[in-house]
C-alpha positions, -999 to +999 in steps of 0.1 A: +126-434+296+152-460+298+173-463+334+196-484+355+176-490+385+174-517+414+152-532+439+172-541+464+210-534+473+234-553+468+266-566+440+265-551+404+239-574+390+212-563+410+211-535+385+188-538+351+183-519+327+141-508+318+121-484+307+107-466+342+082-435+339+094-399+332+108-378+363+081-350+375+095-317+369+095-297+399+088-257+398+124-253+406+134-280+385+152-286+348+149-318+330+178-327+313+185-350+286+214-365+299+245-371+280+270-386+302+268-405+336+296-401+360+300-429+388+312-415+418+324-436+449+288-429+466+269-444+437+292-479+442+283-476+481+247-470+475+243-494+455+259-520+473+252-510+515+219-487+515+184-506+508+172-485+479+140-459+487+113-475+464+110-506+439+126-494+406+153-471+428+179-449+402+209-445+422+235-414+412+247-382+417+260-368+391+254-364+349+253-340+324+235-329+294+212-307+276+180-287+290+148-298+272+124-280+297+124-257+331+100-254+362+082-220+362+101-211+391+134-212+371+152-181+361+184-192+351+184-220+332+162-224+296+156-251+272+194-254+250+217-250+277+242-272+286+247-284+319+261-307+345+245-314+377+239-335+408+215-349+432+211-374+456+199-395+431+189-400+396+215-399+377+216-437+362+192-425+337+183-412+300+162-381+317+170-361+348+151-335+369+174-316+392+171-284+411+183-256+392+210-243+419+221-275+415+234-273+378+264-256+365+268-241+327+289-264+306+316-240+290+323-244+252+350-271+244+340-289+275+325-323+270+298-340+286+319-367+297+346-343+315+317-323+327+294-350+346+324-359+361+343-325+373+316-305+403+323-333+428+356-348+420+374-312+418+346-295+437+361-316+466+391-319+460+394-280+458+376-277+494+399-304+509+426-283+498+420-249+507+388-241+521+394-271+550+431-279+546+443-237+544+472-246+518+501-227+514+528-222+487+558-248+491+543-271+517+539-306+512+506-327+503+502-363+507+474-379+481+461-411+490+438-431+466+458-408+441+444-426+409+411-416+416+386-387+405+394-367+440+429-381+438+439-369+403+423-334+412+435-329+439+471-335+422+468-307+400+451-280+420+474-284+448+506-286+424+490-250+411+490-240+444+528-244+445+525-273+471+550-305+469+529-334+459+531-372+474+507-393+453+497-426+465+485-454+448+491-491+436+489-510+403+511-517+375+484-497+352+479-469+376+513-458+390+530-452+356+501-429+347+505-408+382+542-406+372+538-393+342+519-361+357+533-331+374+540-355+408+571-346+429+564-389+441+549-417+439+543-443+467+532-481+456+513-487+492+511-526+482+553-528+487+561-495+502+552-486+538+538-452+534+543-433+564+580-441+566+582-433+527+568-400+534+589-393+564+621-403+543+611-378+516+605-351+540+640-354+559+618-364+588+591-341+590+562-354+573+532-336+549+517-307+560+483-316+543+468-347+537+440-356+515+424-391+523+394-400+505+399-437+512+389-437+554+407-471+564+441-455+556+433-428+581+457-440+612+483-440+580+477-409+573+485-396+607+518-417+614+528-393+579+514-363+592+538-331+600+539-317+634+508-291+632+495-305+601+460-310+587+441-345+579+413-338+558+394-368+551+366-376+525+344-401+520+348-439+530+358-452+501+377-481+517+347-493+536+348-504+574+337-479+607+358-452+608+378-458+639+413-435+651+434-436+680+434-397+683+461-391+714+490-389+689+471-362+669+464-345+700+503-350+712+515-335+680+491-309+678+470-321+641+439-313+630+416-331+613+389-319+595+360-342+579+344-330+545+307-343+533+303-323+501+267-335+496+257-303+517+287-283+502+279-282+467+250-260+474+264-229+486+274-199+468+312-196+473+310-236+465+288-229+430+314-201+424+343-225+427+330-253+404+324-225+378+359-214+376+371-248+375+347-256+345+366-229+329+396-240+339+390-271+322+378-253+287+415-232+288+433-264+296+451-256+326+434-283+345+423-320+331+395-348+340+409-381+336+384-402+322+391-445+323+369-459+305+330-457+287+301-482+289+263-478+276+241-471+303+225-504+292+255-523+309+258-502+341+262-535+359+292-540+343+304-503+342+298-506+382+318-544+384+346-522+360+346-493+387+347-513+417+374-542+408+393-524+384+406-497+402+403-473+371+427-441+369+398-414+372+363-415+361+340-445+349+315-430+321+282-442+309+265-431+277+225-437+276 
């Protein structure tokens, strides 16, 4: 089969595109033959910090596709379905093995594109919201990195949930796009200082939830954060050590909860959840914003695109 792999970490380019053996299919296993290539944040880190496992490495969580054979273990899934799934790894690639429990239906009138993308982008964003950050009708929620796949989800679930919405984000392509959704505001962090932005909007008393998928905007986050509120942060997509002067949380009584949905995605409720969004997505109440499409041939550039870009949603690859 063809695939995107590397030998050792580092920019884009150390990506090419070869033919590499099959993947073994496992007893619990499906193989699919994937479709659509998502690139999530994690793939760009991987990539570019964490020396790859074994010469030829295919880095990648998620994709999605059609079943062309099952493990005999497998009950659930059979050759004809499609599905969307994730792994650790594997994704950057024409054929994909991946545990069955970790594969969700693809609803009719849901595309493959919209599909690779949606378990962890609104899988997380949905756990932020309510299964870490307890969100209530009519209370405020501050989005940072609001452009991206976590971003943009979080926007809508949390605007269904009733909730005020504060989306921030930066770039002349990006903000007039996040206006033109169901946003209460928009702060342009390049020109606007956040915290007091949100502060002003809140007649002083900050958000009462904050989703941060970005990890150096984290002592931000807190300066906008409501007396009693919630931090939930995801992720590290701004790169650095995550470091936090924590006494003025613990003055104003915050919490702050850390999600890693690597481990998440697994578990019934979690499954459950990324079902109903699926279907959500086929009765367009909800939407995957998708930026842009490469061939899986140029996933160097697709990953230069995702990186320095700053796309609004999803970067796709086709094989």
């Amino acid at each position: 089969m063809k695939a995107a792999v590397y030998d050792k970490c580092g920019v884009p380019e150390v990506l090419t595109y070869k033919d590499v053996p099959d993947p073994c299919l496992g007893a619990s296993d499906v193989l699919i033959d994937v479709e659509a290539i998502s690139i999530e944040g994690g793939d760009l880190i991987n990539r570019r910090l964490t020396p790859p496992l074994e010469p030829g490495y295919i880095v990648g969580y998620a994709s999605a596709g059609t079943v062309i054979a099952v493990g005999d273990k497998v009950t659930e899934r059979k050759p004809g379905d499609r599905v969307t799934g994730f792994a650790s790894d594997g994704s950057h690639a024409a054929l994909r093995a991946v545990p069955e429990n970790q594969t969700w239906i693809v609803p009719d009138g849901v595309g493959f594109a919209e599909a690779a993308a949606l378990p962890i982008s609104f899988g997380t964003a949905h756990h932020c919201l309510f299964a870490r950050g307890a969100l209530q009708t009519g209370e405020t929620v501050l989005v940072q990195a609001a452009a991206g796949g976590v971003g943009l989800a979080a926007i809508q679930l949390a605007k269904h949930a009733g909730a005020k919405v504060i989306a921030v984000s930066s770039g002349s392509g990006r903000l007039p796009k996040l206006q033109s959704i169901d946003v209460d505001h928009v702060i342009d962090h390049r020109n606007d200082d956040v915290a007091e932005t949100v502060l002003e909007l809140t007649d002083g008393a900050g958000a009462n939830l904050i989703v941060d998928p970005v990890g150096a905007t984290l002592t931000v986050s807190l300066k906008a954060l409501a007396q009693d509120g919630r931090l939930v942060f995801v992720g590290n997509a701004g790169g650095g050590d995550l470091t936090l002067d924590l006494w003025p949380a613990l003055q104003a009584n915050q919490s702050l909860f850390g999600v890693f949905m690597g481990t998440k995605l697994i578990e019934r409720q979690v499954r459950a959840t990324v079902d109903s969004l699926l279907s959500q997505i086929a009765e367009a109440k909800l939407k995957v914003f998708l930026d842009k499409r490469f061939p899986l041939a140029s996933a160097a550039k697709a990953h230069d695109y995702a990186e320095r870009c700053r796309p609004f949603g999803r970067v796709i690859m086709q094989p």
